[in-house]
N, C-alpha and C positions, 0 to 999 in steps of 0.2 A: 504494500500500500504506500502511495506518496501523496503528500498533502504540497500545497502552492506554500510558499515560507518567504518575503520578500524578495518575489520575482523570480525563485529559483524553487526546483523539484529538492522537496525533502524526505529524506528515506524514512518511514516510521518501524520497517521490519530492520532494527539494527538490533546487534547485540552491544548488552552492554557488564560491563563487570567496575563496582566498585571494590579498591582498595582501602578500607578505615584502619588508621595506627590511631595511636592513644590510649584516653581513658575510657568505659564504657558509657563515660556519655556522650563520647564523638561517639562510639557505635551505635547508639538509640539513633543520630543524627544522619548516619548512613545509613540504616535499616529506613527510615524515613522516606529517606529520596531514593530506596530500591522500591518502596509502596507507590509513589510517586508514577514512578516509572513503570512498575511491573502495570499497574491500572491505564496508562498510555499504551499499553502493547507491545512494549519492549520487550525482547527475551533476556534476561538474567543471566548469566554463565559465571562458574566458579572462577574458572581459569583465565587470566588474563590475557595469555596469549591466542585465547580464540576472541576477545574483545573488538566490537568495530569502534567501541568508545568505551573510552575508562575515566574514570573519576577518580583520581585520589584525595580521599578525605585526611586533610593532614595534623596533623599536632604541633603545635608552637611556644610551648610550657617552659621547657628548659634547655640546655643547649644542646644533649645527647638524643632525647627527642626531634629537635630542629632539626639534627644533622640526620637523621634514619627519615624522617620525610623528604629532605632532599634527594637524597641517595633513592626513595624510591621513586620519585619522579622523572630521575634521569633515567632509571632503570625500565620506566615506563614509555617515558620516552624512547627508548632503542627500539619500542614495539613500533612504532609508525613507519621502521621500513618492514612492516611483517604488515598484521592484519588491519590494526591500529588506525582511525582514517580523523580521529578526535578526541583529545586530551584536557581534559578539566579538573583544575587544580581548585578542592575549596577547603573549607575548614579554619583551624587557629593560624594557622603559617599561612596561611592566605589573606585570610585579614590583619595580619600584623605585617607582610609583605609584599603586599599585593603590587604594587610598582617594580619592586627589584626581580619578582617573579616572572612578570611581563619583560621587564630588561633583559634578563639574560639567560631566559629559558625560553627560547624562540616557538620553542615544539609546543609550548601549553599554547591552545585556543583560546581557553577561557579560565577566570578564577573569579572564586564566588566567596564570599566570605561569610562570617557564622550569623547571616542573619538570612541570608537567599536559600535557604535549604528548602522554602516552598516553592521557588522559583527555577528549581533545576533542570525541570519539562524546555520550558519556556529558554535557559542559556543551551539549552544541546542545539534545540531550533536553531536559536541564533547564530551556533557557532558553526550551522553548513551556509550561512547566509555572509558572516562576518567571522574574522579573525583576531585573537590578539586582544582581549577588551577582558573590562571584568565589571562584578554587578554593583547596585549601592545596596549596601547592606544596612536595612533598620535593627539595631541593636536594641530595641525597645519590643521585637516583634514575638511573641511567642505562640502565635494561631498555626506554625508549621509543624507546631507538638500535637496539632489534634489528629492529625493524617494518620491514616491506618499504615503500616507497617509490616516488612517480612520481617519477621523475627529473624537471624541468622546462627544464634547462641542452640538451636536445638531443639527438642522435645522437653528439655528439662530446666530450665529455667531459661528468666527476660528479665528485662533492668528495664527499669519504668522511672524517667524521669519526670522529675514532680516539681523543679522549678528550672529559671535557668536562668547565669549573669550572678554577680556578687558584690554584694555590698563591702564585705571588708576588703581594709586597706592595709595588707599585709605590705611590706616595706618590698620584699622579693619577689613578687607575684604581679602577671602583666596578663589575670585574668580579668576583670575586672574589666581593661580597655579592649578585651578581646571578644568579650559577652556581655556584653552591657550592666546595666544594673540588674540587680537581683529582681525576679518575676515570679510567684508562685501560678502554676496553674488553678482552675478553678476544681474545687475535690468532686463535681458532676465530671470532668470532662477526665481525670484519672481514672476514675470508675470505672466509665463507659471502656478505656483504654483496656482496664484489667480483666475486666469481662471477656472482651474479644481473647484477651493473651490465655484466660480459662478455656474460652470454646476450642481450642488448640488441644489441650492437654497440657498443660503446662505447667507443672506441681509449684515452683517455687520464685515470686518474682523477687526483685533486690531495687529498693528504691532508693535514686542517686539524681544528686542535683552539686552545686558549688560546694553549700551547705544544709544540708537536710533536715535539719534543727531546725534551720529558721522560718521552714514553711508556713506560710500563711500570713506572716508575720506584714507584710505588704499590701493585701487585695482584702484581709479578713480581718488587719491590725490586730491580731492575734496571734500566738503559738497554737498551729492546726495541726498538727501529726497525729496528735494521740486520737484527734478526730478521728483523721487519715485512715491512722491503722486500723481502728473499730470496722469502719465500713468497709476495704479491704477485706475485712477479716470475714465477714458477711458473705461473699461469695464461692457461689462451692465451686469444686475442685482446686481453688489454692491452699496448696496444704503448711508452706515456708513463705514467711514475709521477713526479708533480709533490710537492717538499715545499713548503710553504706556513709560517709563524711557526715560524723557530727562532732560538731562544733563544742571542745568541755562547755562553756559556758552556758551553753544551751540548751544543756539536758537536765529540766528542772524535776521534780519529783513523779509528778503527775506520769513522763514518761518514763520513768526510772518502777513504775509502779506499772504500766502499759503491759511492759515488757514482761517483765517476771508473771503477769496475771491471764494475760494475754497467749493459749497455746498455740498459736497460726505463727507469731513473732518467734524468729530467732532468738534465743539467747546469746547472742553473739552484737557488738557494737563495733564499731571503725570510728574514732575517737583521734586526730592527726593533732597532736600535742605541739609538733614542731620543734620543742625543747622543753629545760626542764629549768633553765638559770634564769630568775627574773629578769637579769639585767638583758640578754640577748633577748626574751621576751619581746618586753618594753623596745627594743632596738626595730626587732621585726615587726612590730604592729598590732601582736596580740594582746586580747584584752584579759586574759587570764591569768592569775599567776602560779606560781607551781604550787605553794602549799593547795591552791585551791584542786590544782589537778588530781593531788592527790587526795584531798577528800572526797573528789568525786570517787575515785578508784575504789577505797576504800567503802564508799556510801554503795556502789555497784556490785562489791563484790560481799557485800556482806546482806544486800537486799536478794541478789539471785545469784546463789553460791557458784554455779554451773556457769554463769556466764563466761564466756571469750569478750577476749580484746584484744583486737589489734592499731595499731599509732603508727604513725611516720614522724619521723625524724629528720632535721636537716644539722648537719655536721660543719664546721668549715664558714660559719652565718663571719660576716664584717666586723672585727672587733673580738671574736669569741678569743677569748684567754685557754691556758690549762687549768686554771680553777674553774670557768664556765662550762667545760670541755669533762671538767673531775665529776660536777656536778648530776651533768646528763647523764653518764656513765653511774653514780652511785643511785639514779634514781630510777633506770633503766633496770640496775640490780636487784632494789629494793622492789617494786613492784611487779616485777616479770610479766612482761604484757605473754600473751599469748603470741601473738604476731608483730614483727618489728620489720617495717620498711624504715631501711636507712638511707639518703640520698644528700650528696655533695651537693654542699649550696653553688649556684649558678648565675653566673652574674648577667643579669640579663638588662637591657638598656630597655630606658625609661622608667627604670624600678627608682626608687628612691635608696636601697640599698645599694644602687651600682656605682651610687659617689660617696659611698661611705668610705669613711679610713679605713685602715691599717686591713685589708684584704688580706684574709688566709691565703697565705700561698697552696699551691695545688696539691704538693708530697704531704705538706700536711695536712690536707682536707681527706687525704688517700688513706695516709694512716691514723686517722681519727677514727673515718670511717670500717675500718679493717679490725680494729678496736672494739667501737663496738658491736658487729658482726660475731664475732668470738664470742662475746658477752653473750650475743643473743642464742648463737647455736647452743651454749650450754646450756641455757635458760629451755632450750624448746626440746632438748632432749630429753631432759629432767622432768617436765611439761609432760611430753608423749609417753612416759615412762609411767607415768600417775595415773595414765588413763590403762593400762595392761589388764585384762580380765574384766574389764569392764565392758559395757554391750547398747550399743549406741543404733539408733534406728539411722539409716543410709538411704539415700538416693542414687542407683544404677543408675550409672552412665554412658557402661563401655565395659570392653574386655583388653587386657593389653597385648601390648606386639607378641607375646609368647604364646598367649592364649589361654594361660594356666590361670592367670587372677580375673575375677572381676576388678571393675574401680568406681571409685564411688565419692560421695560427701555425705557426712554427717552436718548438724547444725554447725559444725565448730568450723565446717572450712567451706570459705566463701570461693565463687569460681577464680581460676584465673591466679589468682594470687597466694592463695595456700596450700598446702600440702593436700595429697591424697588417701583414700583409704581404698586398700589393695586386698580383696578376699576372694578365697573360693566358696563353691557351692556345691551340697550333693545333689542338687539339683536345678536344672537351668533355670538364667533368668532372662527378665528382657529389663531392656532402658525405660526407664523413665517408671521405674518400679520401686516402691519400699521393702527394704529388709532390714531384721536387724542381724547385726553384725561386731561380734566377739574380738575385743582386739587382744591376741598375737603376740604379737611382736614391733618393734620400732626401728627406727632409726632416727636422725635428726629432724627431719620434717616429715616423713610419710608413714603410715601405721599400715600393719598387715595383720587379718583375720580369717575368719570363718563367719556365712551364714546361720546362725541358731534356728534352728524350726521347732513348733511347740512338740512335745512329745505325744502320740497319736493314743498312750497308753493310760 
């Protein structure tokens, strides 16, 4: 089929394959513009090299990032002397670089930035029409979040984002000019969203935004999650409702209470501390201070004993001392999160920390980092080792490359970024099934078991 498109025959039987790096909330944003597309009569394809048009949805956050979006753009680029016939660049690297990406990446068409993502139909047209251009991106916009969606994470879980844009003014952080201000959706149009991801099959969504605390806080002038979760929780076949970026300061009782009373809810929080020394704190733009972190910790683990935590860390911040550097490190010991993302601070232009003095040099932002890694494997050994003989209900996922284990997640490990759980069965399973499952044995991050069935006696 071809439609008239300014003056020129525009192909509508093209394939197309998106690329998304990043976080999963650039993936909800490419799942989006496949729904987009897939509803225009696009065909889909995994593989890029059968692509007549690719999309790479890119990430713009920190410098190791930056450079893995570039590198796959060129790489995408090599496609246009194969099948390749149109190349669109959108995403954070796009809207933070939209000019220099038109400079000196001659092979991209087009570049869209994080506000065009309802508008992607409409830039492919364009870009058999015109070359070289990119779109105006309203960073105020968030009606692109109501579009239906290919899910691409699978049969077993979706990430459902629930706001989008941020308010805090972290000193190191260039999201904010890259997503506008903070925007909660309206908790009818989540709904409606979770609903569909149920009629799927879909046992377990994971809801993620900047900060996911602060829903509501915008459109309803209020703290709305604990709403959130109630009515989520409402809908049958979600069996796991996962929170993902909360903010300490904004996990007041009421959710603190949600959670532990709540069985649909994880016991499990994603809680990004950043550090632990007031003074880097106060440097980076956090409004919390560490005694207060830890009485959260403390206030969480003593309301719902079982719960997980995992935090990210930045090492290496402008200014940090080895007494601010002792700090982190004794406080990382003392509380032993469950999961520890550690990540070298990044000096990224137009941050307010990137004119800060006395910059950590690189070897030791390397071996701070390396530091507390150590720290933390022994911490998650010790962790995996507590849970031995104990029997945890799983969510099938897969079988591995040997073929001998199942694998799986319990409450305790979020996709993507945590460890697995690895069991047999004496009897088959399929994905996207619960069992429970006997753990084994360990190692530093991944646990090995057995299926438990009731006894028929």
């Amino acid at each position: 089929m071809k439609v008239e498109q300014q003056g020129e025959l525009y192909p509508l039987d093209k394939k197309i394959g998106i690329v998304s790096l990043g976080c999963p909330k650039n993936l909800v944003d490419s799942e989006i513009m496949l729904g987009q597309l897939r509803d225009e009569g696009y065909e889909i394809v995994q593989d890029s090299n059968d692509a007549q048009i690719i999309i790479v949805n890119t990430c713009g956050f920190i410098d190791s990032a930056k450079q893995e979006s570039i590198n796959t753009i060129i790489e995408m680029a090599a496609l246009k002397e194969k099948n390749c016939e149109r190349l669109i660049v959108a995403g954070c690297l796009a809207q933070r670089y939209r000019d220099m990406i038109l400079d000196e990446l001659p092979e991209v068409d087009a570049v869209m930035g994080t506000g065009s993502y309802g508008d992607v139909a409409s830039v492919i047209k364009e870009a058999y029409s015109r070359k070289h251009f990119s779109t105006y991106c309203d960073l105020r916009n968030t009606s692109y979040l109501d579009c239906e969606r290919v899910i691409s994470t699978g049969n077993g879980y979706a990430y459902l984002k629930v706001a989008e844009g941020c308010n805090n003014c972290c000193t190191y952080c260039v999201i904010p000019s890259l997503r506008g201000p903070f925007r909660s959706r309206k908790i009818d149009s989540i709904i409606n969203e979770a609903k569909r991801i149920a009629a799927l099959g879909i046992k377990e969504i994971i809801l993620v935004a900047q900060d996911t605390t602060r829903y509501g806080t915008d459109n309803y002038a209020n703290r709305m999650l604990v709403q959130l979760l109630r009515e989520l929780s409402k809908i049958d076949g979600i069996q796991w409702i996962r929170l993902l970026y909360c903010y300490p300061e904004e996990i007041d009782d009421e959710l603190i209470a949600e959670i532990a009373q709540n069985d649909k809810v994880c016991k499990y929080l994603d809680i990004p501390i950043q550090h632990a020394s007031d003074a880097i704190l106060k440097a980076m733009g956090r409004r919390g201070k560490s005694n207060e972190i830890g009485s959260l910790l403390q206030k969480l683990r003593s309301t719902i004993p079982d719960i997980v935590i995992r935090t990210t860390v930045i090492v290496g911040f402008p200014g940090e001392t080895e007494d601010d550097f002792q700090i982190l490190s004794e406080f990382i010991d003392k509380y032993r999160f469950d999961r520890l993302g550690v990540f070298m601070y990044s000096k990224e232009e137009g941050t307010p920390a990137s004119n800060m003095l006395n910059q950590v040099p690189a070897r030791l932002k390397r071996s701070r980092y390396e530091k507390l890694m150590r720290i933390q494997r022994k911490i998650s050994a010790e962790l995996n080792s507590e849970r031995l003989g104990r029997t945890y209900r799983v969510l099938v996922e897969g079988v591995s490359e040997d073929g001998i284990f199942y694998y799986g997640r319990s409450y305790a490990e979020s996709p993507d970024i945590d460890g697995l759980l690895y069991f047999t069965s004496s009897e088959p399973l399929e994905g996207n099934q619960f069992v429970n499952v006997k753990i084994l044995d360990c190692d530093d991050y991944d646990l090995t078991g057995e299926v438990k069935y009731e006894s028929s006696e």
